[in-house]
DRENSE-840320 format. One record per residue (C-alpha): y negated, z, x; residue in one letter; residue number from 1. Coordinates in Angstrom, 2 decimals, padded with zeros to 5 digits. Layout:
N
+---------+---------+---------+------+-----+
:       v :       w :       u : rest :  nr :
+---------+---------+---------+------+-----+
:       Y :       Z :       X :    A : NUM :
...
+---------+---------+---------+------+-----+
//
This chain:
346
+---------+---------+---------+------+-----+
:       v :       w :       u : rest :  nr :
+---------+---------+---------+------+-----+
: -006.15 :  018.40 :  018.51 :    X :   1 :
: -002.95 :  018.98 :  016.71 :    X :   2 :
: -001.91 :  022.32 :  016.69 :    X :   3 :
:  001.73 :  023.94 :  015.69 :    X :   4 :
:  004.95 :  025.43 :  017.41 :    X :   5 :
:  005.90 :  022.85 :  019.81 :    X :   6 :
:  009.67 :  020.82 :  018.36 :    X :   7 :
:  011.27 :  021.26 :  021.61 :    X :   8 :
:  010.88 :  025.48 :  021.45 :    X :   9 :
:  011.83 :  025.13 :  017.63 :    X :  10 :
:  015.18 :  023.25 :  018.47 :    X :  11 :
:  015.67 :  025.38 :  021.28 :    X :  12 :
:  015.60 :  028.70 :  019.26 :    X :  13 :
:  017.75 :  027.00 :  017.16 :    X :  14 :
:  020.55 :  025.58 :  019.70 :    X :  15 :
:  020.68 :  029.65 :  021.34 :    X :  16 :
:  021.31 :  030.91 :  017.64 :    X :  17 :
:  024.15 :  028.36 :  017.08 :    X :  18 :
:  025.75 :  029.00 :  020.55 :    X :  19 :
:  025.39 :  033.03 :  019.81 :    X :  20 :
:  027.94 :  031.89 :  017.09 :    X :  21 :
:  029.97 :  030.15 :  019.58 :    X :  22 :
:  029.86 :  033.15 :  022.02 :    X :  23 :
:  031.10 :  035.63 :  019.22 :    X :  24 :
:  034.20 :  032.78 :  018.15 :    X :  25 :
:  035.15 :  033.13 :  021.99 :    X :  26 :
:  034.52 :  037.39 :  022.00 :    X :  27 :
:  037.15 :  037.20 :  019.06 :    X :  28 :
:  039.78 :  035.74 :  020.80 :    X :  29 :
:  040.10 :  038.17 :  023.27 :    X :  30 :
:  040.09 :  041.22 :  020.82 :    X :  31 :
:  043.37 :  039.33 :  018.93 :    X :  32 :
:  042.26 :  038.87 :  015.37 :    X :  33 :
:  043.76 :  035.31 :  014.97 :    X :  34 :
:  047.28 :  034.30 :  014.77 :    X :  35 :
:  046.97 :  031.19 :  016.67 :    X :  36 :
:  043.66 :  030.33 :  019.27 :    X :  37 :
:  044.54 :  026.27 :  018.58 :    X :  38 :
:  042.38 :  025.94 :  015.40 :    X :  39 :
:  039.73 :  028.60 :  016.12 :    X :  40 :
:  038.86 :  026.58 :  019.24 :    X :  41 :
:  038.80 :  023.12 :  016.80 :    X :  42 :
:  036.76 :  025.22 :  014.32 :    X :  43 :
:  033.96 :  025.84 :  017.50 :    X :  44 :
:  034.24 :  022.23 :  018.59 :    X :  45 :
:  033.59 :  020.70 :  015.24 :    X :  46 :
:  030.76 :  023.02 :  014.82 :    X :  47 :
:  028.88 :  022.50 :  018.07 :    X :  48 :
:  029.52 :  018.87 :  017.66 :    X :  49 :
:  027.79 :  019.18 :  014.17 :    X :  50 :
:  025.44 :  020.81 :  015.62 :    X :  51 :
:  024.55 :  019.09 :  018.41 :    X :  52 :
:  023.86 :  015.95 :  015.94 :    X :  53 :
:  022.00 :  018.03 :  013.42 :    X :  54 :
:  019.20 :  019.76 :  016.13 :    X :  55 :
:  018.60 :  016.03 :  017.87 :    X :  56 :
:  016.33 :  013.63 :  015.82 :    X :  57 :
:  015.60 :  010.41 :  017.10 :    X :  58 :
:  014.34 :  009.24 :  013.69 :    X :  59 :
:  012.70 :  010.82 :  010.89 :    X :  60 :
:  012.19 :  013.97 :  010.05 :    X :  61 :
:  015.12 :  013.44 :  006.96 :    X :  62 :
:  018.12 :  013.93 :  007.81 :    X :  63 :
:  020.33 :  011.19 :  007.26 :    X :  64 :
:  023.16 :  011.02 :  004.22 :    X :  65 :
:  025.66 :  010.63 :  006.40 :    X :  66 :
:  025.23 :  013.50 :  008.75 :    X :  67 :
:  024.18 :  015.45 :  005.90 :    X :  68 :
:  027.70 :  014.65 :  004.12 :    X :  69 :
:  029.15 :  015.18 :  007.64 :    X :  70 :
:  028.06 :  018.77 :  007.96 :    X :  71 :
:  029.25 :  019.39 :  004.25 :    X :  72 :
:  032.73 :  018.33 :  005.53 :    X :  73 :
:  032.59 :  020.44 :  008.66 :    X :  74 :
:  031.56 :  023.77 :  006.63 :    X :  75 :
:  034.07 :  023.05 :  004.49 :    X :  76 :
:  036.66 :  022.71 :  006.96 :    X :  77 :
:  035.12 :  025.71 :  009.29 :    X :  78 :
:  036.61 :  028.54 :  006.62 :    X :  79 :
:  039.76 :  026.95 :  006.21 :    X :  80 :
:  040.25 :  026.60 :  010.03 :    X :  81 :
:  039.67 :  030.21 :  011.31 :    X :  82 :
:  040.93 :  032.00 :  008.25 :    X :  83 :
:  044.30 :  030.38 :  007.96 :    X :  84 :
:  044.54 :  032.93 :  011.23 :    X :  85 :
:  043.25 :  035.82 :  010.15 :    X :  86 :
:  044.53 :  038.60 :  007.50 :    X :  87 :
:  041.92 :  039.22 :  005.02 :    X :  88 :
:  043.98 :  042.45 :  004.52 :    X :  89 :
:  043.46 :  043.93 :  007.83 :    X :  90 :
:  042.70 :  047.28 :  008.29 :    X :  91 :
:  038.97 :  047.77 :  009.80 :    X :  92 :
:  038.08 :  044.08 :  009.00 :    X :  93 :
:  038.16 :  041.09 :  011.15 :    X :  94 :
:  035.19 :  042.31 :  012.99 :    X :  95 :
:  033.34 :  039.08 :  014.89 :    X :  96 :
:  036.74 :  036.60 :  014.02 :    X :  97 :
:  034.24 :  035.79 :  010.51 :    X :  98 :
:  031.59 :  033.94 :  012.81 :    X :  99 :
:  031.94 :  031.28 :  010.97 :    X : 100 :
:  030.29 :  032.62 :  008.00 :    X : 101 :
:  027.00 :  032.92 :  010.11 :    X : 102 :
:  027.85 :  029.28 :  011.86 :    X : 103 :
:  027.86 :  028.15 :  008.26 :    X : 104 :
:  025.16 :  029.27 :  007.26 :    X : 105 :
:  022.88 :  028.54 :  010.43 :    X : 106 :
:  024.41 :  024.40 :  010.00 :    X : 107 :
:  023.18 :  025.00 :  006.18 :    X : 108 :
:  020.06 :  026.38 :  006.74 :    X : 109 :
:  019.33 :  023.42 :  009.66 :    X : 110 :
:  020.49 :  020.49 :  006.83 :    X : 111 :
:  018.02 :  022.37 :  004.25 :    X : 112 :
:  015.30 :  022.28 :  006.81 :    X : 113 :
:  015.61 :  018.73 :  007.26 :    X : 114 :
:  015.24 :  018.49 :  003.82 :    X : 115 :
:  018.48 :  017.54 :  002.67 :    X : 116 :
:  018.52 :  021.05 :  000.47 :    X : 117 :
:  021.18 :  019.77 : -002.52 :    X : 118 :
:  023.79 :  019.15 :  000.47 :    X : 119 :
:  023.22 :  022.68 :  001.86 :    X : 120 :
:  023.58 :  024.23 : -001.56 :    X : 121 :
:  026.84 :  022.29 : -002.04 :    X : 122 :
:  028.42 :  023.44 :  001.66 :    X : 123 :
:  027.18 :  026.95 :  001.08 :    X : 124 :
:  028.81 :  026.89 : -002.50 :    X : 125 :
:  031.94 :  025.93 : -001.15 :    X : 126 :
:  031.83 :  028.73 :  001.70 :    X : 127 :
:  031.04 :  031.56 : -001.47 :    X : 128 :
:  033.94 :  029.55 : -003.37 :    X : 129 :
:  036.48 :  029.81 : -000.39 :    X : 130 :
:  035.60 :  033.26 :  000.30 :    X : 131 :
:  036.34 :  034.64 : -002.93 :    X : 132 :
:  039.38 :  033.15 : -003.07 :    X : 133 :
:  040.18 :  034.34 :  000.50 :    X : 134 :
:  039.51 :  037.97 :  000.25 :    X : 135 :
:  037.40 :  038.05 : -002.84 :    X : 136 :
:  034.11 :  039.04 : -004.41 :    X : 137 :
:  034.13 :  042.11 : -002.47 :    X : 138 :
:  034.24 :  039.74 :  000.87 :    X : 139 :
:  030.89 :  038.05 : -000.26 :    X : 140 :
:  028.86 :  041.55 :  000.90 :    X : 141 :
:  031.73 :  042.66 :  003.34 :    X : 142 :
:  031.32 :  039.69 :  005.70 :    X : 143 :
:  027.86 :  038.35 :  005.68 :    X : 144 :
:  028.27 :  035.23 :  003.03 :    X : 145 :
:  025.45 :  036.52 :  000.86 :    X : 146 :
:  023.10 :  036.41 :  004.04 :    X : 147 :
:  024.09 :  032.93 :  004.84 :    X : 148 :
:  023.00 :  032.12 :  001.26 :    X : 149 :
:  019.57 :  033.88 :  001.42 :    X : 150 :
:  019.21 :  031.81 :  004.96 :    X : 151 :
:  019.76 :  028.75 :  002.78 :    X : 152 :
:  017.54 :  029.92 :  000.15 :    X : 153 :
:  014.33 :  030.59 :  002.29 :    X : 154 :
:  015.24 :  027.66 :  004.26 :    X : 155 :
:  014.79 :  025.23 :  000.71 :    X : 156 :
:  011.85 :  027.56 :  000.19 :    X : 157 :
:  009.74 :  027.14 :  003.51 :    X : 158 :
:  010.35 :  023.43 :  003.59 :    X : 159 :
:  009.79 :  022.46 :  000.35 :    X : 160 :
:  006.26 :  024.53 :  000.62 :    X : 161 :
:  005.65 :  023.06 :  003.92 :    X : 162 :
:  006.40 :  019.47 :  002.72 :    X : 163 :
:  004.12 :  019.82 : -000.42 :    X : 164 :
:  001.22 :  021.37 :  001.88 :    X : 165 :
:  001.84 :  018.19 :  004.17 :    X : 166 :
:  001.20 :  016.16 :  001.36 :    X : 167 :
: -001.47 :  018.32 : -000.13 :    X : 168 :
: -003.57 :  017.71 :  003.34 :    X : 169 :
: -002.87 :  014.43 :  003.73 :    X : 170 :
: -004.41 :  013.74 :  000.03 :    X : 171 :
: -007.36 :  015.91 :  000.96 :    X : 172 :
: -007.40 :  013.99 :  004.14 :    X : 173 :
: -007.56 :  010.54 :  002.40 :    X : 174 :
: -010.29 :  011.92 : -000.37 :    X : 175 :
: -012.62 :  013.33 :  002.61 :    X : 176 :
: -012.21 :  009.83 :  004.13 :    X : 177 :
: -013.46 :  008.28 :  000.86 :    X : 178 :
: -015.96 :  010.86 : -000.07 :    X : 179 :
: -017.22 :  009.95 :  003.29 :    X : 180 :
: -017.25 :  006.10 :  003.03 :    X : 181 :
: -018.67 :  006.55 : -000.83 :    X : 182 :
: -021.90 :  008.61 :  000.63 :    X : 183 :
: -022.65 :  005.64 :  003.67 :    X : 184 :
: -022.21 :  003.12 :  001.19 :    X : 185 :
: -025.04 :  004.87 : -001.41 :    X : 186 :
: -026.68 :  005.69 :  001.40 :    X : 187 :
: -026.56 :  001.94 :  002.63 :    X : 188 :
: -027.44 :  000.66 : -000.57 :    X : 189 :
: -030.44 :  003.11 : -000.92 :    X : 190 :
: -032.03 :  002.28 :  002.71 :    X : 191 :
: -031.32 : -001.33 :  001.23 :    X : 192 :
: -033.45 : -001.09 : -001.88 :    X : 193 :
: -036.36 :  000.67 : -000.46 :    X : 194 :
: -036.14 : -001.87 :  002.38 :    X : 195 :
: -036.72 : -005.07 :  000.02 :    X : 196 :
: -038.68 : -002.69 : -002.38 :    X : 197 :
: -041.44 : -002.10 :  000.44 :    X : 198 :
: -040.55 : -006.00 :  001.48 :    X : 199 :
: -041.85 : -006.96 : -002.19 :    X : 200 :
: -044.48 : -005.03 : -001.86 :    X : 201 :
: -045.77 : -006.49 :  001.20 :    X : 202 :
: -045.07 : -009.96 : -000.16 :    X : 203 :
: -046.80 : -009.60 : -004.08 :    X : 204 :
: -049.31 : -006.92 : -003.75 :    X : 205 :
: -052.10 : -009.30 : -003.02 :    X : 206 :
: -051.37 : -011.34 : -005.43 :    X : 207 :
: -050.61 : -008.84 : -008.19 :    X : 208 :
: -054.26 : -007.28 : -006.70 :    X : 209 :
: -055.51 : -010.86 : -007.41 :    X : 210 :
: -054.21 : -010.85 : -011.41 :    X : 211 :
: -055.56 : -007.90 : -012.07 :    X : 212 :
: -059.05 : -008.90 : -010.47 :    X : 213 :
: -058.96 : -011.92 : -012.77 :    X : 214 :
: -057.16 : -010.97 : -015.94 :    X : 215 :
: -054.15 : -013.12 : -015.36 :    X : 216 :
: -056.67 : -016.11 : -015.13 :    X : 217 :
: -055.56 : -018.14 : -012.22 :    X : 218 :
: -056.53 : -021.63 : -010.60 :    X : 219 :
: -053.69 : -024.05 : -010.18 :    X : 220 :
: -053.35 : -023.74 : -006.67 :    X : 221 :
: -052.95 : -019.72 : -007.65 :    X : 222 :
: -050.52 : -020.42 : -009.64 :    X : 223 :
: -048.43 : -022.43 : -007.01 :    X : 224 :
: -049.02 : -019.69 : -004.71 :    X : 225 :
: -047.29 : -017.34 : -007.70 :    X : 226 :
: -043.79 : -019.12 : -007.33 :    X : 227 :
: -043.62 : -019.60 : -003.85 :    X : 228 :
: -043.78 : -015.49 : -004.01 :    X : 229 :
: -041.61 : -015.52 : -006.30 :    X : 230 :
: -039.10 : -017.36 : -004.45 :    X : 231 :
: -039.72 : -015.77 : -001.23 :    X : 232 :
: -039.04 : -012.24 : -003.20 :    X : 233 :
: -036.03 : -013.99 : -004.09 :    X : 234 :
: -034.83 : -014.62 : -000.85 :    X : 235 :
: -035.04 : -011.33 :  000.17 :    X : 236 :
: -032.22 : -010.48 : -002.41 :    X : 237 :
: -029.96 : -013.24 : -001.73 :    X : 238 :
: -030.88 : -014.12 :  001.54 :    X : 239 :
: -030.60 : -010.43 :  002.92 :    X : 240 :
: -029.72 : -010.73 :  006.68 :    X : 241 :
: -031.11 : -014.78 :  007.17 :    X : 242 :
: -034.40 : -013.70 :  007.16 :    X : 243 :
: -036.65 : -012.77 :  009.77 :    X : 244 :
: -040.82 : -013.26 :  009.93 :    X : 245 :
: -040.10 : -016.58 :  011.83 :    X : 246 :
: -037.59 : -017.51 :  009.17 :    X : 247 :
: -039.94 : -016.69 :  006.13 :    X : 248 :
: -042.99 : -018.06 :  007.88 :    X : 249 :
: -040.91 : -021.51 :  007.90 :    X : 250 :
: -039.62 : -021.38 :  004.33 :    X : 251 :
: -042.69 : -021.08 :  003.23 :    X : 252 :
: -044.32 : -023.76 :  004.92 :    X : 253 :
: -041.03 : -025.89 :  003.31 :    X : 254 :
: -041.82 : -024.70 : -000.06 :    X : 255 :
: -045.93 : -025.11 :  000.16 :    X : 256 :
: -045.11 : -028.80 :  001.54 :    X : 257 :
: -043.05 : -029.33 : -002.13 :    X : 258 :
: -039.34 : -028.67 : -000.34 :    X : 259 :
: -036.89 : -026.79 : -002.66 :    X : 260 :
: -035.54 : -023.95 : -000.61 :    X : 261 :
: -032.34 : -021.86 : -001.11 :    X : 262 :
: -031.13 : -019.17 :  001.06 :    X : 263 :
: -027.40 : -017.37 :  000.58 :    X : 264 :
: -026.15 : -014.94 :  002.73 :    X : 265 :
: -022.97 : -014.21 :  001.77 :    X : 266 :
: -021.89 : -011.95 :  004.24 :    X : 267 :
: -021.36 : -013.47 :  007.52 :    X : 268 :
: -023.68 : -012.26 :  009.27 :    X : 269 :
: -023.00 : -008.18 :  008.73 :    X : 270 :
: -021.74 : -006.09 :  011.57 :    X : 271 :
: -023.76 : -008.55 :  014.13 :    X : 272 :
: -025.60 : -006.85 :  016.84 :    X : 273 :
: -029.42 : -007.44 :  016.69 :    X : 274 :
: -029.73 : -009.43 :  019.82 :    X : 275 :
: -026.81 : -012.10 :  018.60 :    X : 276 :
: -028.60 : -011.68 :  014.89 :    X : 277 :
: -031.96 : -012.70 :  016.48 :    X : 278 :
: -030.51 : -015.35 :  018.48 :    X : 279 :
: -029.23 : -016.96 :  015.43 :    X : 280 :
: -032.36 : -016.89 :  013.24 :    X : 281 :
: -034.49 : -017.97 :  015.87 :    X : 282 :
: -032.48 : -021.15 :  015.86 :    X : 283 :
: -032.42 : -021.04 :  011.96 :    X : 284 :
: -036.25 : -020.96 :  012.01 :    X : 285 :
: -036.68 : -023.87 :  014.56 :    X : 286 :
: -034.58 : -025.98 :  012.41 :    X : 287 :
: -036.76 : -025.17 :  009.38 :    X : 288 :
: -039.89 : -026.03 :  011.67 :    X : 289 :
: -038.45 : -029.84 :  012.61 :    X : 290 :
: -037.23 : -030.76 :  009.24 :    X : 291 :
: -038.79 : -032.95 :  006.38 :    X : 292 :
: -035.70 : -032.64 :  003.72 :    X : 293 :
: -036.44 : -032.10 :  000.38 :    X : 294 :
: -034.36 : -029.72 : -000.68 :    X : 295 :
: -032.93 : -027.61 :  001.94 :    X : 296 :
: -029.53 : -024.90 :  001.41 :    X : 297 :
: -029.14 : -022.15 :  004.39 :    X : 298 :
: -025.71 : -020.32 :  003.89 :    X : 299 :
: -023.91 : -017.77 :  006.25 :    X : 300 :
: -020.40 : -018.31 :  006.77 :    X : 301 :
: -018.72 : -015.70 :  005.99 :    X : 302 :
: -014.64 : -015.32 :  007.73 :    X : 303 :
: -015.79 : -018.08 :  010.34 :    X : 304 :
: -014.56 : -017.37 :  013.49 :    X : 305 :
: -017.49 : -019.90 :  014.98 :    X : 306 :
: -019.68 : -020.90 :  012.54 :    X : 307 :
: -022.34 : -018.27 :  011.91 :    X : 308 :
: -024.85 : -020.08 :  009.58 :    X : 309 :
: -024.67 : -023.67 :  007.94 :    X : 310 :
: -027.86 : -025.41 :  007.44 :    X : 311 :
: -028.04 : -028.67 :  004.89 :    X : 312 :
: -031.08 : -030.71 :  004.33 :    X : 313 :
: -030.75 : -033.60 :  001.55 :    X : 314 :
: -033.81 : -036.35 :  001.44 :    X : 315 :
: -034.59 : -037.46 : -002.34 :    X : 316 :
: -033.93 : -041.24 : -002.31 :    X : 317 :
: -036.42 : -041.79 : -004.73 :    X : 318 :
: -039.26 : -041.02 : -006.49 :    X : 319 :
: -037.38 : -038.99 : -009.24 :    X : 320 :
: -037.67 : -041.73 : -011.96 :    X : 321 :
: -033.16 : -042.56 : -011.49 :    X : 322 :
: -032.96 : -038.75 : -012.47 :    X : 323 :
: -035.64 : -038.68 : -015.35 :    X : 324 :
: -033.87 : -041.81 : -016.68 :    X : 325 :
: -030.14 : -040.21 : -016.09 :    X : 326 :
: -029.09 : -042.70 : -013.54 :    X : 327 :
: -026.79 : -041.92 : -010.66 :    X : 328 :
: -028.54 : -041.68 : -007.15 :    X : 329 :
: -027.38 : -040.18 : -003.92 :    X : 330 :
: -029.54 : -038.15 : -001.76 :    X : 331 :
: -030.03 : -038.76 :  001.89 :    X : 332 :
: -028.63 : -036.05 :  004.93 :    X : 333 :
: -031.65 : -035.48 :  006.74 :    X : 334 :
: -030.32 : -032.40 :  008.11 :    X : 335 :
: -026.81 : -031.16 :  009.02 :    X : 336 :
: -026.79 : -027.79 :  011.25 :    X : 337 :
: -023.52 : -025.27 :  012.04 :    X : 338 :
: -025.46 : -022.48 :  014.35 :    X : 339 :
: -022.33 : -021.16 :  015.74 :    X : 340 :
: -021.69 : -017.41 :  016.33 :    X : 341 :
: -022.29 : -015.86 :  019.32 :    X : 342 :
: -019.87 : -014.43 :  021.80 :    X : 343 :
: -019.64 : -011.09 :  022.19 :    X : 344 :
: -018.78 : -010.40 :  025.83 :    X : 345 :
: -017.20 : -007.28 :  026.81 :    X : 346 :
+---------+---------+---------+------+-----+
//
């Protein structure tokens, strides 16, 4: 749940503020202050128009260089607008007729907050610049300017803090997200090992039991039964998901018939449910049962978008005497199997 001042009460608060500056501009008519009423009311309309376009986003959160440069022009011609009608010698001040000062400052602060700070500081500069020259340094106290420029200040302030915490989070954010998928993958890997560890176990112990029994001194048939463990423990690291106890029953059988047996999995099967998985090597292991290749290569397909498990079986065409002599000979297909991957219905 995301939780924070809802925009729409932020750029509310903000619209009411600016038209409180409007509502003063209007008050100061009526009291007399200006010469002429013609540019005060151009002064309000170029400000609420500015405004208007800085409080709506329909983007990002940025504002844009142009609006940004836009509200630089309009604070800069704010000042010289109303003050051309007012005396900055007038006894008892000018009372609410300097509402721009505050209207330039609230437009300022807004730009900062959309994070366009160096074009605030350059429109509030030129409202300190014009107001010296206007009335002088004495003005800068007298009518509010130094308040506009502490609005600008905390404004760069907050929203620089806030945008570095916003990045801050979202670093933490992505680190916790990694921290997390670095733990499930040791943990993965660990279930892994003591899986095929306990696998091996199951697979040598007797045997290992049987070469300690006889001090390494085995009969031949012993000895055959040694690498057919051997390669059966080394399916279980490279053949990881093909294997079931239907599909090692049947490679074995291969190998103790004199079939040369390899099984890759190189990661086509992951993420299958158990069902589908099952489904697959069931079909895997009846293949194994029918076939007299050989040599025989089972591979899972990984990125297949059908195929879920390739099965070749190659027939020696001879009696191994082209090979001994370093002749050329091509071996018979006597199996050719794509198990295709199951559908997952929703």
């Amino acid at each position: 749940m995301k939780l924070g001042v809802p925009r729409v009460l932020i750029v509310g608060t903000g619209a009411l503020f600016s038209a409180y500056h409007l509502v003063l501009a209007f008050h100061s008519l009526t009291r007399g202050y200006a010469a002429s009423a013609l540019p005060i009311f151009i002064a309000m309309a170029v400000y609420a128009v500015a405004t208007a376009l800085s409080l709506v986003r329909t983007g990002r959160m940025r504002m844009p260089h142009w609006l940004a440069a836009l509200n630089v022009a309009v604070v800069i011609a704010l000042p010289l607008l109303v003050t051309s009608q007012l005396d900055p010698q007038r006894p008892g001040g000018n009372g609410y007729a300097t509402w721009y000062v505050a209207a330039v400052g609230t437009l300022m602060t807004i730009t900062s907050t959309r994070r366009r700070h160096s074009y605030a500081w350059v429109g509030i500069s030129t409202l300190v610049v014009q107001t010296v020259l206007w009335a002088g340094p004495g003005a800068l106290g007298a009518i509010g300017v130094v308040g506009s420029v502490v609005w600008v200040a905390v404004s760069h302030i907050l929203s620089s803090g806030l945008s570095r915490a916003a990045q801050d989070a979202s670093k933490f954010a992505l680190a916790e997200r990694e921290a997390a998928e670095w733990q499930a993958a040791q943990e993965a890997h660990l279930y892994e090992r003591q899986f095929r560890l306990a696998q091996t176990s199951r697979t040598a112990l007797p045997m290992l039991q049987r070469i300690a029994e006889t001090g390494g001194e085995l009969s031949e048939s012993e000895r055959a039964e040694c690498r057919h463990l051997e390669a059966a423990i080394r399916d279980e690291i490279r053949g990881r998901l093909l294997l079931n106890d239907a599909v090692r029953r049947e490679v074995m059988a291969a190998r103790q018939r004199g079939a040369t047996v390899t099984l890759l999995d190189e990661g086509g099967l992951d993420g299958m449910p158990a069902a589908e998985l099952d489904g697959v090597l069931s079909t895997l292991a009846d293949a194994l049962s029918k076939t007299d290749a050989d040599r025989i290569i089972v591979r899972s397909v990984p990125d297949a978008a059908d195929v879920a498990v390739t099965v070749v079986g190659l027939k020696v065409s001879d009696d191994g005497s082209a090979l001994a002599l370093g002749l050329d000979h091509e071996d018979e297909v006597a199996l050719w199997l794509e198990i295709p991957r199951p559908v997952l219905t929703t």
